[in-house]
N, C-alpha and C positions, 0 to 999 in steps of 0.2 A: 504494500500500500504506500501512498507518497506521505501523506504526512497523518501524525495520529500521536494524542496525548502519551500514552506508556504502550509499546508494547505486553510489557505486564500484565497491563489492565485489563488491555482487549482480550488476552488471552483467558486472562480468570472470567473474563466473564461469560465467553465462549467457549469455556472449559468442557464443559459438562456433554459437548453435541459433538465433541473433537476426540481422537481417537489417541492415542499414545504415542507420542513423535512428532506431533502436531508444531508446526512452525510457522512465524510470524515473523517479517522483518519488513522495516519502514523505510522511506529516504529521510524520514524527516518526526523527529521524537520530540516536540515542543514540550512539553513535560514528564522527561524519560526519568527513573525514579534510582537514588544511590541508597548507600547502606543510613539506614536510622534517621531516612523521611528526606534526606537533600535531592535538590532537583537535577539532572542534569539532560543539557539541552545540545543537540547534533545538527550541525548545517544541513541542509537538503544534499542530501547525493556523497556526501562527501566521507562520511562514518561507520560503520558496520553497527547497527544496533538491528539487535531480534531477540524472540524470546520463546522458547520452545518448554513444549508442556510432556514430561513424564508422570506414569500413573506406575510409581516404582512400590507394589505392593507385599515387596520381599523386605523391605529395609525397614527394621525395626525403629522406634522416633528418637530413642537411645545413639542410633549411628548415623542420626542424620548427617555429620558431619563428612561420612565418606562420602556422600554426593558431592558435596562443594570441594572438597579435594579433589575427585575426580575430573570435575570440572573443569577445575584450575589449573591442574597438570595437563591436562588436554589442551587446551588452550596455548598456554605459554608453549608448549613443543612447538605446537603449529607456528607460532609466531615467531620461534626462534630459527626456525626452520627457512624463514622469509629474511629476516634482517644478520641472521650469522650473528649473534652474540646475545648474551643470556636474558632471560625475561625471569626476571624475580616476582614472588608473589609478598606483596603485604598484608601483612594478616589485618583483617580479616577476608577483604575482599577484593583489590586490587593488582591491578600487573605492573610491575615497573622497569624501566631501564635506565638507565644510566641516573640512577638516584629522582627519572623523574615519571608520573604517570601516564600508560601507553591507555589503559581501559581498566574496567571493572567487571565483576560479577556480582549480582543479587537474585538469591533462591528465594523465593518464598511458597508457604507449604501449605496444604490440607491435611490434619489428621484426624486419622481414625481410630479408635481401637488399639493405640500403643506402636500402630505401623504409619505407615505416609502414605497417603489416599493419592496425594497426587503434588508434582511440584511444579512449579515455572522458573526457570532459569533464564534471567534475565544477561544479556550479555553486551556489552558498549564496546567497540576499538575503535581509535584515534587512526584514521586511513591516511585517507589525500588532504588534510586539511594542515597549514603548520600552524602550531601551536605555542614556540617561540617566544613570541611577541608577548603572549601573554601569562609573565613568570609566573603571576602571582595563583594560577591553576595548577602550577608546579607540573603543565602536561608534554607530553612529546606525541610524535605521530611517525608512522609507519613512513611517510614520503621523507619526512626529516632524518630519518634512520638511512634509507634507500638513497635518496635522490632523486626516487622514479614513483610515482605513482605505483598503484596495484589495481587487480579487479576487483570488487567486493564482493564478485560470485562466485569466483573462484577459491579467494578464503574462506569464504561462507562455505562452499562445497567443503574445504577440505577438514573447518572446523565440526560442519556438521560430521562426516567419517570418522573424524578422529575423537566424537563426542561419544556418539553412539558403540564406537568400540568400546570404550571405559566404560562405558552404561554396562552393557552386557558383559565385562570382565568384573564387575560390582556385584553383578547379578547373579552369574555365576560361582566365583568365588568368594566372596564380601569383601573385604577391606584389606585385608590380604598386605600386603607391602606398600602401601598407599601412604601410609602416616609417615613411614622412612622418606618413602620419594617427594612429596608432600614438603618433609621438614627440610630437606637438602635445598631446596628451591626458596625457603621461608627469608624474605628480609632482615638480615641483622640476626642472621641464627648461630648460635654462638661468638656475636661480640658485644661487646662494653656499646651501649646505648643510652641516653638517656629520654628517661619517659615522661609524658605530663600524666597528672591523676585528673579526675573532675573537679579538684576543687583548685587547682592550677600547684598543689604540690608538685616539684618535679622532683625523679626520683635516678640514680642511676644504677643499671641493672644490664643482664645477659639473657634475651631470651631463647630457652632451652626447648622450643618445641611448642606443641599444641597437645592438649590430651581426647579422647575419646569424643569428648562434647564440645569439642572448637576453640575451647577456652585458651587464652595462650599464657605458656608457663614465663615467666621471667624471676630470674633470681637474683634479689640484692642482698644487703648484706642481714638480713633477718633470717633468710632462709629461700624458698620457692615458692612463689606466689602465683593461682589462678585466675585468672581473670576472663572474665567474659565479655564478650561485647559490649563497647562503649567505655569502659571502666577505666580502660587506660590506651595513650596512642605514643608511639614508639615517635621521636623527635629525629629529625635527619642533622647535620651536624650545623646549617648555618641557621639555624631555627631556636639553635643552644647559645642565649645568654647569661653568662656565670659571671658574675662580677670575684 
């Protein structure tokens, strides 16, 4: 479709009459949705946003986190696979390169009964558009990496294959070696970083991984600390004011 508020949306709402593998992609996301309610908005033509709806009714609500792993590992391959140099994931939702934002991911879920009725895996890349100009999004884009444009049908093709393969390797074996490969890929995973908390405490710490529920470990000097979404955001290094 050319333009449309969330792919998300469209899909949750159109979930129900849509079959499993069901895909949505726009040229143009005037109210495309990030993690914990932020908006984020794609040129006409210029971005990869869609959002594909799985009815994964194997995966306990316990594991939902190997979805989004999955996800993510799928993803950055593909991407790394185009630009020749690593795509890091920041936890909780985002891909990054060279310290700056290439796109994101947001699941959002139905359950049922202790399992996942069904998810929408919302997904944004930064294509043909540069992003440069404007630091303060801290974003980078695929033409800036390259030099050259790309197709967005062509990534699209190959992220949907390399999606659906991880689906059904999820499916079939569960989570299997996901959290190892997962955390080798994770931003700032095992170094000295320092953190904000909510109340703008900053804190400095080593984050040591994710556990089972997405939660990301960091260890200062108290001990190892869990954290769940929002609670705390890992600071990149020109962000850190230390008098």
């Amino acid at each position: 479709m050319e333009e449309v508020g969330s792919t998300n949306d469209w899909l949750m709402q159109a979930s129900e009459d849509l079959p499993d593998g069901a895909l949505v992609i726009a040229d143009c996301q005037n109210a495309g949705k990030g993690q914990n309610g932020r908006v984020w908005q794609a040129a006409s033509g210029q971005h990869l946003t869609f959002s594909l709806l799985v009815k994964p009714a194997f995966l306990l609500v316990a594991e939902l986190y190997a979805l989004n792993m999955a996800i993510a590992i799928s993803v950055s391959t593909v991407i790394e696979a185009y630009i020749q140099e690593p795509v890091v994931l920041k936890w909780p939702n985002d891909f990054y390169v060279r310290s700056r934002k290439l796109g994101g991911v947001l699941i959002e879920t139905n359950l049922q009964g202790g399992f996942v009725r069904q998810a929408i895996i919302g997904i944004g890349i930064n294509l043909n558009q540069p992003m440069s100009d404007n630091y303060a999004l801290r974003a980078i884009s695929v033409i800036e990496l390259l030099g050259k444009s790309v197709s967005r049908w062509e990534v699209l093709e190959q992220l949907a294959y390399a999606i659906e393969m991880r689906y059904l390797m999820l499916e079939k074996n569960g989570s299997g070696t996901l959290l190892m490969e997962y955390q080798r890929k994770l931003l700032g995973y095992q170094e000295k970083k320092w953190f904000l908390l909510p109340d703008e405490t900053m804190l400095e710490g080593m984050i040591m991984g994710v556990n089972s529920s997405g939660n990301l470990l960091v260890r200062h000097a108290g001990g190892l600390f869990s954290y769940p979404h929002g609670a705390i955001k890992m600071l990149f290094d020109d962000e850190v004011a230390i008098d």
